[in-house]
N, C-alpha and C positions, 0 to 999 in steps of 0.2 A: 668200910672205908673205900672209897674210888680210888681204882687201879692208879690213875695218875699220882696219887698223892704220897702211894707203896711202890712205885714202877725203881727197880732195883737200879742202881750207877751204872753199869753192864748193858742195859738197855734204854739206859738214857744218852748213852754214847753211839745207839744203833738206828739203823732206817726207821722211818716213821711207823710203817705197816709192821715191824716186829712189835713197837711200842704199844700201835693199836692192838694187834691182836693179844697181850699180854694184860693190857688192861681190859678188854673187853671180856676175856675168858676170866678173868678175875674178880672182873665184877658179878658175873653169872656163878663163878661157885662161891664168891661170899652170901650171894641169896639163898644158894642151893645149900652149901656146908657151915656159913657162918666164917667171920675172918679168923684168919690163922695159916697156920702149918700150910694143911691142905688145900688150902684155894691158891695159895702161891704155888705147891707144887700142881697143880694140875693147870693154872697159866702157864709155868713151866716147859709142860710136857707141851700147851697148845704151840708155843714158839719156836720147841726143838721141833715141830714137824715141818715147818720149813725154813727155819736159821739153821745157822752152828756157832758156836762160840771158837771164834777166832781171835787170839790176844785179850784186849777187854772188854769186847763189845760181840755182835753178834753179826751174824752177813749171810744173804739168802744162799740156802743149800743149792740151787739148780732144781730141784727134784722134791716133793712131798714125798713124807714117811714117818717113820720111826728112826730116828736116830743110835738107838741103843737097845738093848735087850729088855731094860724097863720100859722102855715109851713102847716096846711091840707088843708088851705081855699084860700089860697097866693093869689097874684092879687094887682095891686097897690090900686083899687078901694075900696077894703074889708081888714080893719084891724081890729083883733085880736087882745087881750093880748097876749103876747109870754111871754114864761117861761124860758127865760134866758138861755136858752142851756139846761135847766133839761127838761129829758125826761117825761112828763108828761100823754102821754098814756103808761106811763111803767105799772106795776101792783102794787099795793101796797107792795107784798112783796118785789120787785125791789125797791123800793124806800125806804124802810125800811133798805135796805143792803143799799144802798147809805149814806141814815142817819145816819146808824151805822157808816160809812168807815171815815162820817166827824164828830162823834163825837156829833151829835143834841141832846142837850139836850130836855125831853119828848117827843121823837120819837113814843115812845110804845103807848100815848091815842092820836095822833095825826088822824084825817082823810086824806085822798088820799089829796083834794088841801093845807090840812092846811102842811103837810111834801112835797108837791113841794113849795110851799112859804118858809119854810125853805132849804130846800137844796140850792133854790136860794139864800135867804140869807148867809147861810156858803159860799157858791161859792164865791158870792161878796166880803165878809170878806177876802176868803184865795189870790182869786187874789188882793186886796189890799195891803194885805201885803206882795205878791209876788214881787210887785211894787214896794217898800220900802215906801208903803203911811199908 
């Protein structure tokens, strides 16, 4: 099935070039894996390495990478927690703008994972109700 037709609400709300690259890496592993599970997540991974998911949509990191401990280790063999599209090797002060931008409350005595477990959780929230859910 062509990425556009699968391209999730989250990234249809995002810059073009996260769109393209989602669909384009989706389309290459539904040839390669067949559609399902895995070709979403491994367009996925192609977008976490230079989006992040902020509120309900996505917005360029600055910086190509890994995102998370999964996007650094990938492999079907070796799972990782993934952090939801939040850039989690950002630095704390990155993540503190991002907290600020969604509004976290106790962002300020937060540590590095305890404000990526929120900004996930804000993300979740805002695309839920992007959803009408």
């Amino acid at each position: 099935m062509p990425g556009r037709e699968v391209l999730p609400s989250t990234l249809r709300r995002s810059p073009e070039k996260a769109q393209r690259t989602w669909e384009k890496t989706h389309d290459s592993a539904v040839e390669t894996y067949g559609e399902g599970e895995r070709a979403h997540r491994t367009a996925f991974a192609a977008v976490k390495h230079e989006f992040e998911k902020v509120g309900d949509h996505w917005e360029p990191k600055g910086r190509k990478g890994p995102s998370d401990e999964q996007a650094a280790g990938g492999g079907p063999t070796r799972r990782a927690p993934t952090a939801g599209g939040v850039d989690a090797n950002a630095s704390k002060e990155h993540l503190m703008g991002v907290a600020r931008e969604l509004d976290v409350a106790g962002r300020s005595s937060m540590t590095k994972p305890e404000l990526v477990k929120a900004i996930q959780k804000a993300n979740d929230r805002q695309t839920r109700k992007a959803r009408g859910g």
